[in-house]
N, C-alpha and C positions, 0 to 999 in steps of 0.2 A: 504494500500500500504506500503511495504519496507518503513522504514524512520531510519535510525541507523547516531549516530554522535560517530567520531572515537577523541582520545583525545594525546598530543603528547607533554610530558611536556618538557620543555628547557633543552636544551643540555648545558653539561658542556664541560671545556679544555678538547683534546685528544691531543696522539701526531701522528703523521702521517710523508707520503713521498712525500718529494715536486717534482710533476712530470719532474720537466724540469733540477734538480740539483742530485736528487735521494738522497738528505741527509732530515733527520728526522729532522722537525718542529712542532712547536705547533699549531694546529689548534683551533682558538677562536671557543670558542660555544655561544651560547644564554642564558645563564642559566636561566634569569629570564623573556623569552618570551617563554610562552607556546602555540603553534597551535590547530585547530583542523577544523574536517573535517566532514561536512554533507552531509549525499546523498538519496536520492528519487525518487526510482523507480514508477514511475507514468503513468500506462498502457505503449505509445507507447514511452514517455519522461523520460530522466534520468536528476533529477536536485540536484545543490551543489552548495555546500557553502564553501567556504577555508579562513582560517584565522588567525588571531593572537588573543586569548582569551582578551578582553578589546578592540579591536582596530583594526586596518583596516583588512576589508575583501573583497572577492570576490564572485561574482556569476553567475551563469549560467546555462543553461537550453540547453540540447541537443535532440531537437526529432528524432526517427527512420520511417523506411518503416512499420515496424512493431511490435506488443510485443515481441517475440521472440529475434530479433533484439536487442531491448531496455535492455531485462536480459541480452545477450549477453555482452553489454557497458556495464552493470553492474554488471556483473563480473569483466568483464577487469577493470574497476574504484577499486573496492575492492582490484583486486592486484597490484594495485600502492600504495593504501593505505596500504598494507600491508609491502611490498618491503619499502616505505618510514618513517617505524618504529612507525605509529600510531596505538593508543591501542583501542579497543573499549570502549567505556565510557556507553553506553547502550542506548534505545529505546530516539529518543530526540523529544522532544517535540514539536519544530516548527522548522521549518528550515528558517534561519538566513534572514531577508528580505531587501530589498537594501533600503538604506537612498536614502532620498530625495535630491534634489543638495541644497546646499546653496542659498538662495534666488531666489527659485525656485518657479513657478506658483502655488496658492494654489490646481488646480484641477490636472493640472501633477503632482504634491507629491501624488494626489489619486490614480494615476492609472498608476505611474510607475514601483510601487511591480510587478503588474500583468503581464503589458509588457515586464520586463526586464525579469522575467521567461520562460514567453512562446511570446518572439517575431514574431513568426511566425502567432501567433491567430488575425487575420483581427478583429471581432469582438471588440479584447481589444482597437484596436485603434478607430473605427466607433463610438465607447461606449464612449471613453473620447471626439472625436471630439466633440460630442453629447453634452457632459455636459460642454465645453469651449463653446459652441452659436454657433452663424450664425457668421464670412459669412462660418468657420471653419467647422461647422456642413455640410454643402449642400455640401461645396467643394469634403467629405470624399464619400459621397454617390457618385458622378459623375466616374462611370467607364466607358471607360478609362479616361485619365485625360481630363477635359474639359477648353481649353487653354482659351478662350471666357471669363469664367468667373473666369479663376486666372488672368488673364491680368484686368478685371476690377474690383477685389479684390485684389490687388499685394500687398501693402503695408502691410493689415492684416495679410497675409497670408505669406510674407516670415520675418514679422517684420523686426529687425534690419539690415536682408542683404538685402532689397530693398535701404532700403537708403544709402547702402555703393555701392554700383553698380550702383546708379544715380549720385554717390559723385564727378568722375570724369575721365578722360580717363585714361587706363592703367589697370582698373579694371576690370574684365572678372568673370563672374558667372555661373555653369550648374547647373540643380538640376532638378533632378527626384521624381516624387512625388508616393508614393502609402498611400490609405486609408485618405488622407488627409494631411497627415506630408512629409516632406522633407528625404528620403527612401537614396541619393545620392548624394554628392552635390561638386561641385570642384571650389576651389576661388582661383584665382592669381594675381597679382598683375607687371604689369612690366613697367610700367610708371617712371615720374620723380618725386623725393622726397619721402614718404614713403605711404603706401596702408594699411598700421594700420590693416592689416589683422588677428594680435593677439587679435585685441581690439575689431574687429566683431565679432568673433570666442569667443570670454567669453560671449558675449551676447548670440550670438544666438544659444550656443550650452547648452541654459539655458534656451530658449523661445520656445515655443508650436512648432515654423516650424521646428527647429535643433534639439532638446531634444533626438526623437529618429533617428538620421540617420543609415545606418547601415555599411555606406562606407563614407571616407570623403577623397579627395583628392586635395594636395597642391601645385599647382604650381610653378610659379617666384616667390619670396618677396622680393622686394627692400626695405629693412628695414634699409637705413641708410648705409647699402655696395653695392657690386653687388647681394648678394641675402642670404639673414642668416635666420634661422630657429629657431632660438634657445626661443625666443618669442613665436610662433605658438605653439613651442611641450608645453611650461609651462602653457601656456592658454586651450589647449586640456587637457592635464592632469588637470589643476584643475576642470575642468568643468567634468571630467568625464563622458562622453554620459555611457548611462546604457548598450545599444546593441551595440553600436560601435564595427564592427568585423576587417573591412581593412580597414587599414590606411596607403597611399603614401605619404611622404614628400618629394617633390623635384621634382617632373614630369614637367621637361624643356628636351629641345632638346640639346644638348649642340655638337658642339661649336657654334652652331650656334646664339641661344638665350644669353648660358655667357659661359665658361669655367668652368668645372666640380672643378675645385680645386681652380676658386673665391668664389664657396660658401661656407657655413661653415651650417652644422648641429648644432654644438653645444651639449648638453648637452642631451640624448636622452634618460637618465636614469628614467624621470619620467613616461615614455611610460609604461613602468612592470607591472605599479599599475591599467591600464588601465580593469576593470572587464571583458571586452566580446571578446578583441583582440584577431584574427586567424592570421589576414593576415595581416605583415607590411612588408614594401618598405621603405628604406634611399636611397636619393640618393643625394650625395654632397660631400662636401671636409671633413676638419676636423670637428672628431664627437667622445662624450666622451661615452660610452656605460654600464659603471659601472657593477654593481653586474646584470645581467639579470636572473629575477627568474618569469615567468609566468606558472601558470596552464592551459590556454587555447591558447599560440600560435602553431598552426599548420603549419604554413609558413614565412620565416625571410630571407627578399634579403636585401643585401648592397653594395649598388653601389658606390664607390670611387674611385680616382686613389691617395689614400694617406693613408691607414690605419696602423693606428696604433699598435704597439705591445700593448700595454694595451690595446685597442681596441681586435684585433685578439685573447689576450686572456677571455677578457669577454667572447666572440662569445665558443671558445673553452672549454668553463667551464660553462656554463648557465646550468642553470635548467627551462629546457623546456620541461617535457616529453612527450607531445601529440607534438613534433617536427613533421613533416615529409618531410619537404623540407628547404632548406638553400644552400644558393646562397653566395657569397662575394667574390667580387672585391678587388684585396689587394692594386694592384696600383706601381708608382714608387717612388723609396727613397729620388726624387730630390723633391718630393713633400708628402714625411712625412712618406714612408710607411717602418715600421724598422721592420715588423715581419720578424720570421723567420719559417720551419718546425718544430722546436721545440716547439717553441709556441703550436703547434697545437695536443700535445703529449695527452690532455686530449679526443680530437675528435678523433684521430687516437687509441685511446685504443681500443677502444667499451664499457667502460662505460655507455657515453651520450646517451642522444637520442635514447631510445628503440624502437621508429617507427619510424627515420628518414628511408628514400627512395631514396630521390634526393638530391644531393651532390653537390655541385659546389664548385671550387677552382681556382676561375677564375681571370686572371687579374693579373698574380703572377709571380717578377720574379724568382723565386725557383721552376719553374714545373716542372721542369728536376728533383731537387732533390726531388721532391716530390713523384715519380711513383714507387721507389723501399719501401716506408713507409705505401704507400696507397696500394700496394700488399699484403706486410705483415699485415694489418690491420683486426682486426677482425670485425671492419666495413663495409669490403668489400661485404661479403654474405651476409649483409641485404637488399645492396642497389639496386634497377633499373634502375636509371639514376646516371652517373656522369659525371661533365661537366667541363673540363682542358680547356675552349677555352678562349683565349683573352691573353695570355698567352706567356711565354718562351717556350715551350718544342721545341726541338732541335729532329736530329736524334739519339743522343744518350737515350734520353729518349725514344722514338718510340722504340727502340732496347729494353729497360728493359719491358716498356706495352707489347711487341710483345712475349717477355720472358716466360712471365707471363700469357700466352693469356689464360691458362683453368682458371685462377681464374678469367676471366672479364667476361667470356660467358654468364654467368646466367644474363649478363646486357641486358636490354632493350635497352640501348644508349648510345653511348659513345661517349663527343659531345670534339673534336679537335680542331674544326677549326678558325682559326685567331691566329696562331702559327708559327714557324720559319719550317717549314719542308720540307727538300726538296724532290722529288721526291722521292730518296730512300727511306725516314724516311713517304711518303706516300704511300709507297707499302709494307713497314714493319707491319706497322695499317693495312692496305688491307686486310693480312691474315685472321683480326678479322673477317670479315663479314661485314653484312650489317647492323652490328649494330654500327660501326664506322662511325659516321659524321666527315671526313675529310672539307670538303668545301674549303673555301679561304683563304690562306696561307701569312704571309708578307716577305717580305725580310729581309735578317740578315743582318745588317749592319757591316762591317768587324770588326770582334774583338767583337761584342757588341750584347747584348742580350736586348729588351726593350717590352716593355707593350703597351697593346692597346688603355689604355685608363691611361694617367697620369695628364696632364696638363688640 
C-alpha cells in the first residue's frame, strides 16, 4: 500500500501585508521547528500523521464507501500537502503511532494504536474488552446494550463516573455504550457549590469506560460562578481521548437555566491539539481562542452574545482546511463584543477554508454593513448555505442582498430570519426565491439596532 512521509523544514522571517492596515510587517516564522506529514492509502482507508519532527503530533484515520473513493481522498490529501509547501522526504517506514495517555491502563496502551487508526473496526474494541476481563468482556459481547447487566455491573463499568453521579444532586449523566466502552457521554453539573466535573473528566477520560468516547458533551458547570468552563476544556485536552470527534461545551438553555454572558468559556486554545476533533460547539460568554490550527476540524459553531475582536480574528485567520461549516454569534458590545467587518478581511478574501460550504455570520450588529463585502467576496461561489439570522440587517441591507441577487442564487439557503425587516425589506428578499428563509422578524426599536442574543 501507498505509505510516503512528506518533510517541511522551519520557516524563517518574511515580510508580508497586514490584512486589516495594508502596511508591510514582518511575519515570524519557525525556523527551528521542522513539520512533517504521513499518509497511507490502505484499501478502503486513508490514514496520517501531522506533526512537529521531535514533538507533538497528530493522527487519524478516515474510511471510504469504497477504494476508488479512498484514492480519491488521497489525492485530494496530496494536494494540500502540496499547496502547504511540504517536500517529499521518500518511502517512510512506519507511520507515526499515537502515544499512550499518561498513566494510562496497561492493556488500553495495547490496543489504543489500533483503535485510534481504525475507530470504526468493532473487532478492535471486542478484542481489548476481551483482554481487560469480565464483567468488561461479557458487557462488549451483549448487543444491543443489555441494561440488566450494566445496572448490576455499574461501578466496573463506568468506573470513576458512577461515583460522581451517586456523589450528589445536581449531577446529571447520559452515556451511550457500543462494543462495550462508553461511545457518548454528556455530564452537567447544576447544583449548589461545585460538581468537580474537571476532576471526573481526567479520570475517566483515562479509564477503560471514557478512553474511547467518540462525542462528549458538557453541560451546566457550576465551578465556583454561575457556570465557567475553563477547567473542563484543560482537563479534556490533557487527557487527550484518541477518537474524540464532537465536542459541545456549554449545552444549557439559556435564559432560562443562566444567562449566556454569566458564563465564561475561558481559554479554548488547548482544544487545537485535540488528535480526532471534526465537530466543536462553544457556547458561553467570554472565551480566549488563540492561534486555531487543526488538520481535522470539519465543523466550528460559536455561540456568544460577546465576542471578541481577538476572538473574531482567530476564527478569521485559523488554519482549518478540511473547514466546511462555521457558524459565530458575535453578540452585543454592552457585553464585550468589539469586532468589527474588518476583522473578518482574512474570511472575506477566499484565502481560508478551501471547502468551507456553510457560513454563518450571525448575531452581529454590523449585518447591514456586512452584505455589500460578502457580495464582493470570493467566498461567495463556494458557499450553499449562509446564515445572517439573529442579527441587525435592516431594509437597507435587504436592498444591497436584493442588489446583488445573481450572485446568491447558486445558494441552497439563505437563512434571514430574527432580523429588523420590515415588510418592504421582506418583499425585497422575496424576489430571491425560495431559497430565502425570511421567518420571524423583531422590532426596531426607535433609533436603535440590537442582537438577539446579548445578555
Amino acid at each position: 500500500m501507498p505509505r510516503y512521509e512528506y518533510f517541511k523544514a522551519g520557516t524563517p522571517d518574511r515580510t508580508g501585508i497586514n490584512p486589516f492596515t495594508k502596511q508591510p510587517i514582518v511575519i515570524k516564522g519557525r525556523p527551528s521547528i521542522h513539520r512533517f506529514w504521513e499518509i497511507v492509502l490502505d484499501g478502503k482507508t486513508v490514514l496520517q500523521c501531522l506533526g512537529d519532527v521531535g514533538g507533538r503530533s497528530q493522527r487519524w484515520a478516515r474510511s471510504h464507501a469504497d477504494e476508488a473513493r479512498a484514492r480519491d481522498a488521497y489525492a485530494h490529501v496530496l494536494q494540500h500537502v502540496a499547496a502547504a509547501e511540504y517536500e517529499p522526504r521518500g518511502e517512510a517506514l512506519l507511520l507515526g503511532q499515537p502515544e499512550p495517555s499518561r498513566d494510562a491502563d496497561p492493556v488500553l496502551a495495547l490496543w489504543e494504536p489500533r483503535i485510534a487508526l481504525a475507530p470504526d473496526d468493532g473487532d478492535a474494541y471486542r478484542e481489548c474488552a476481551a483482554a481487560l476481563g469480565p464483567p468488561r468482556a461479557e458487557f462488549a459481547g451483549r448487543t444491543p446494550v443489555d441494561e440488566a447487566f450494566l445496572q448490576a455491573h455499574r461501578a466496573p463499568l463506568l468506573g470513576s463516573l458512577a461515583a460522581w453521579v451517586d456523589a450528589d444532586e445536581g449531577r446529571s449523566l447520559d452515556v451511550r455504550w457500543r462494543h462495550g466502552f462508553a461511545h457518548h457521554a454528556r455530564l452537567a453539573f447544576d447544583g449548589d457549590g461545585s460538581g468537580e466535573i474537571p476532576t471526573v473528566l481526567d479520570a475517566a477520560l483515562r479509564e477503560p469506560a471514557g478512553r474511547f468516547l467518540r462525542s462528549l458533551t458538557i453541560g451546566m458547570n457550576r465551578d465556583g460562578t454561575p457556570c465557567d468552563y475553563g477547567r473542563v476544556i484543560a482537563a479534556i485536552a490533557a487527557a487527550a481521548p484518541p477518537i474524540l470527534e464532537t465536542l459541545f461545551i456549554g449545552d444549557f438553555d439559556y435564559p432560562d437555566q443562566v444567562e449566556i454572558s454569566w458564563t465564561h468559556i475561558g481559554n479554548a486554545s488547548p482544544l487545537w491539539s485535540l488528535p480526532s476533533l471534526r465537530h466543536l460547539t462553544l457556547q458561553g460568554g467570554a472565551m480566549f481562542l488563540g492561534y486555531i490550527e487543526s488538520p481535522t476540524l470539519e465543523h466550528l459553531e460559536v455561540r456568544t452574545g460577546g465576542l471578541s475582536k481577538a476572538a473574531v480574528r482567530s476564527l478569521a485567520g485559523a488554519e482549518a482546511p478540511r473547514l466546511r461549516t462555521l457558524r459565530v454569534w458575535f453578540g452585543d458590545q454592552q457585553y464585550g463584543a468589539d469586532g468589527e467587518v474588518a476583522d473578518l478581511a482574512p474570511l472575506l478574501g477566499g484565502g481560508a477554508f478551501p471547502e468551507l460550504r456553510e457560513l454563518g455570520l450571525m448575531n452581529a450588529e454590523f449585518t447591514d454593513e456586512l452584505c455589500g463585502p460578502l457580495l464582493a467576496s470570493p467566498l461567495l461561489p463556494r458557499l450553499e448555505h449562509l446564515d445572517l439570522s439573529m442579527g441587525t440587517l435592516t431594509d437597507a441591507g435587504a436592498a444591497v442582498l436584493s442588489a446583488g441577487a445573481a450572485k446568491l442564487r447558486h445558494l441552497r439557503r439563505l437563512d434571514v430570519s430574527d432580523n429588523l425587516l420590515s415588510e418592504k425589506g421582506r418583499r425585497a428578499l422575496g424576489a430571491l426565491g425560495p431559497l430565502v428563509h425570511v421567518g420571524d422578524q423583531r422590532e426596531m426599536r426607535t433609533g436603535e439596532r440590537y442582537v438577539s442574543v446579548g445578555e
